[in-house]
C-alpha positions, 0 to 999 in steps of 0.5 A: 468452414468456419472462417467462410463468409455469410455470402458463400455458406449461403450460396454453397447451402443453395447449391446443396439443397439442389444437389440433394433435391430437398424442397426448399423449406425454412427448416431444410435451409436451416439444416443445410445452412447449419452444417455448411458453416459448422454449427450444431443443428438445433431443433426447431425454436418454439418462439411464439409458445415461449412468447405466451409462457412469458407474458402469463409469468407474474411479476411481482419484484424488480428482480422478476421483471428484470429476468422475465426482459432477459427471457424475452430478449432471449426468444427473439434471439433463439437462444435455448441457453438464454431461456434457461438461464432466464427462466433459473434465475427467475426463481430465485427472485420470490417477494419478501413477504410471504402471500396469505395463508402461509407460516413460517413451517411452510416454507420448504427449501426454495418454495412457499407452499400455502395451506390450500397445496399451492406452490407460489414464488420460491421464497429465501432459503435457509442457506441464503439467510445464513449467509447474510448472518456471516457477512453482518459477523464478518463485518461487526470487527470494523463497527467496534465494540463501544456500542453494547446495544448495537452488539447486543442488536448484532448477535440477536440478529444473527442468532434469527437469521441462523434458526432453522425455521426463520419467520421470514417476515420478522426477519425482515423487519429486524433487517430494515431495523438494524439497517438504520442502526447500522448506518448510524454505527458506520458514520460515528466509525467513520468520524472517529476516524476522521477524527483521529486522523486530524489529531495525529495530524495536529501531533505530527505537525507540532513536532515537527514544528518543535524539531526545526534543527533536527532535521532527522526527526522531522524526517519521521514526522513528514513520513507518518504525516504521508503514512497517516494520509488516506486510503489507508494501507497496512503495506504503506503502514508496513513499510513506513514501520520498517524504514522508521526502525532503522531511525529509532534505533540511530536516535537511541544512540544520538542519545546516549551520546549526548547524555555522554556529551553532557556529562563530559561537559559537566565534569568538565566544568566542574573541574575547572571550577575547581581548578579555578578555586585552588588557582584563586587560592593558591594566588591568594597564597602566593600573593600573601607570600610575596607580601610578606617576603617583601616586608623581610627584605625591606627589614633585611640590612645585609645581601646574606639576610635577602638570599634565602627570602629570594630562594623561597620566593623562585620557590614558591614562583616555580610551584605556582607555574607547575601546579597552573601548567598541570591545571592547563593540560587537564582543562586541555584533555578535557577540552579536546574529549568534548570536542570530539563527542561532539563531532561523533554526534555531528556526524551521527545527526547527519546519518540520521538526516541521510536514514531518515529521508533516502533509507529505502526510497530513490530520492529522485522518483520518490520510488523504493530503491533496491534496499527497499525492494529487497524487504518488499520481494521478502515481505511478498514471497512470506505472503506468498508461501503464507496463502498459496496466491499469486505474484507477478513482477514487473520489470520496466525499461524506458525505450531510447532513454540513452538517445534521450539523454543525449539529444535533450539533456540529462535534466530532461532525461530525470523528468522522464523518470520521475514522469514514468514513476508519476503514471505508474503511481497513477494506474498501480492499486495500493498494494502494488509496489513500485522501485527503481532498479537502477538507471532507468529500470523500475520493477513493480511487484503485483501481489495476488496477480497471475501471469496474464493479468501481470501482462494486461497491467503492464500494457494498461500502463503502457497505454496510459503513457501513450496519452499522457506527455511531458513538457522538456521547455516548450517541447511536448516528449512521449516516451514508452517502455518495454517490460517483462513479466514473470510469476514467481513459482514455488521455491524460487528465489525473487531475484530469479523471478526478476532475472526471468523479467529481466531476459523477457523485458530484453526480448521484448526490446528486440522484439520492436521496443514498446511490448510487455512480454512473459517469461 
């Protein structure tokens, strides 16, 4: 009877009433009334002696006087749930500073009872003092520890509010004390940060200025520049880490080989200087030789006198070019041994520029790829086993992309990807991941995320396509997705919880395009 109309269950009451012949009185109405449309019967609502029970109620804070509106909104609505909660949370609401005649020994549990008997307001509980100990401790590792008097001012703070007879207006007064203290901390803090965010800035900037023909490291600068950028993370922190090992360890050997590289050119220079002086000295010999045989055969009166000078002349001629030639061909090894050093090190610097700027990221979107899901899922399902929560993960596919490409080109087609991975960006909380699958798939992991909550994400980015376009020329183009979601369950392998997406993204598809579903 549920989904009838008002109309009918009030006519339907009419017909009742006459049927069982009751006098049609407000309460016989409203019984009958209740039972046609399946409502529990309520006794009768008291709403004038509720009226007078909250206008007597004091009101003596902000808190008070916000449940007593909460109370008299309820009375005009009958709602006997409503008065209750009112009236609870009314209690709760006592002033800060105790009313006269009242020490700290009086105040028991929840009430303060004064030296005449009379219980006033409840007052703050011990319980509740004790927890606002452990959010001030709780909150001391962000503050830091350069500060002995504001540490000193924390700990004496905490150890009064954790007393089991707390003055409660003393208590008050350190809290309005170190509240001021505690502003002054959060700023200096806040200032370092900022500070050293400028500094780290102003280091990055200068290498890479320093490095122009070493295109892989300014590569890690432009990523600890983006890494260094607020909101902080430790995930975008993580995974700049992760992609930055990789480079280190090719520059660790981009170095050993030009330490190689130099010391083969210097042994290489040093053995041509040193061929080159036994070759100056040997042609200062031979030059000398070829003098003073010229002057034997100038003495010479006969052929037999001139044969042996010339035998001796080939000789020492022959020699000369042997020992030239060997002097050549080390030069040559050596030559052709630097020659390829260097290309290995041509060859090592062009990785380096190629690990640097694309290792983990999908050069296109800027999104992971699937090197880079592969350590996300992994990073994630340690999490996940680590502190027993949640992971959805999401797999997205552009509705219609093939007739896109198609109909307005494979130019328009990359905006569109770079689009979608712009929006999702948008409406992703940071430490949600985003990676392009393949094509145009993207996955999007959502760390402490159920099932359903994984699926209202999806469809608020769904929506949140809907209103935004993209200009292809002078052509405003929608596009829209269908996806697939699935929590990861215990023991399972993340690319079964992306199979599991993948068939529910493929339902959703022949379910009419533009639908998440769960798998």
């Amino acid at each position: 009877m549920a989904d009838k109309k008002p109309f009918e269950i009030a006519r339907e009451t009419l017909k009742k009433l006459t049927e069982r012949k009751l006098v049609p009185t407000p309460a016989n109405y409203l019984s009958i009334y209740n039972e046609v449309a399946g409502i529990p019967h309520v006794p009768h609502f008291p709403a004038d002696i509720l009226r007078d029970i909250a206008q007597s109620l004091p009101v003596k804070t902000p808190g008070q006087e916000r449940q007593k509106g909460l109370l008299d909104y309820s009375i005009d609505r009958l709602s006997w749930d409503g008065v209750k909660s009112a009236l609870v949370a009314y209690g709760g609401f006592a002033p800060l500073n105790a009313p006269e005649g009242t020490s700290a020994a009086n105040v028991v549990g929840s009430s303060v009872v004064t030296d005449t008997g009379k219980v006033s307001a409840p007052a703050l509980t011990t319980e509740f003092l004790d927890q606002i100990g452990r959010l001030i401790e709780y909150a001391q590792p962000a503050l830091g520890n350069d500060d002995p008097r504001f540490n000193e001012q924390t700990q004496t703070l905490i150890k009064t509010l954790r007393q089991p007879a707390t003055d409660i207006v003393a208590a008050k007064l350190m809290l309005v004390n170190y509240s001021h203290r505690l502003s002054f901390a959060a700023e200096d803090q806040a200032e370092v940060r900022v500070t050293l965010l400028k500094l780290l800035h102003l280091v990055f900037e200068n290498i890479g200025e320093l490095s122009i023909d070493d295109q892989w490291l300014k590569g890690q600068m432009d990523a600890l520049m983006q890494a260094s950028t607020p909101p902080l993370t430790l995930r975008r922190l993580d995974d700049v880490e992760r992609r930055l090992r990789d480079v280190i360890f090719k520059q660790k050997d981009a170095k050993q080989k030009t330490i190689q590289a130099q010391n083969e050119m210097r042994s290489m220079l040093a053995l041509f200087v040193e061929r080159l002086s036994q070759m100056t000295q040997s042609t200062g010999n031979f030059q000398k030789k070829l003098e003073e045989s010229a002057k034997l055969i100038e003495q010479a009166k006969s052929i037999d006198e001139i044969a042996p000078l010339l035998k001796d002349v080939v000789g020492t001629t022959r020699a000369m070019a042997q020992e030239s030639q060997a002097s050549r061909e080390q030069l040559q090894v050596l030559r052709d041994k630097a020659t390829e050093t260097d290309a290995q090190l041509t060859k090592l610097h062009q990785e380096l520029d190629r690990v640097s700027s694309q290792a983990r990221h999908d050069p296109l979107t800027g999104a992971l790829n699937r090197q880079g899901l592969d350590e996300a899922l992994n990073r994630e399902v340690s999490n996940v086993r680590r502190k027993d929560v949640p992971l959805s993960v999401a797999l997205l596919d552009i509705d219609n992309f093939k007739k896109l490409n198609d109909s307005m080109g494979h130019a328009t087609g990359d905006i569109a990807l770079t689009h979608l991975a712009k929006v999702a960006r948008e409406c992703m909380r940071p430490q949600d991941t985003l990676a392009r699958y393949g094509g145009e798939e993207f996955v999007i992991l959502l760390p402490d995320t159920p099932l359903d909550k994984g699926i209202e994400a999806m469809t608020r980015l769904q929506r949140e396509l809907t209103k935004k376009f993209f200009l292809a020329g002078t052509e405003k183009v929608l596009i829209t997705f269908s996806a697939g979601v699935a929590q990861l369950i215990p023991n399972e392998e993340p690319s079964d919880a992306i199979k599991r997406a993948d068939q529910a993204m493929y339902l959703a598809k022949r379910a009419g395009k533009n639908r998440v579903l769960g798998a």
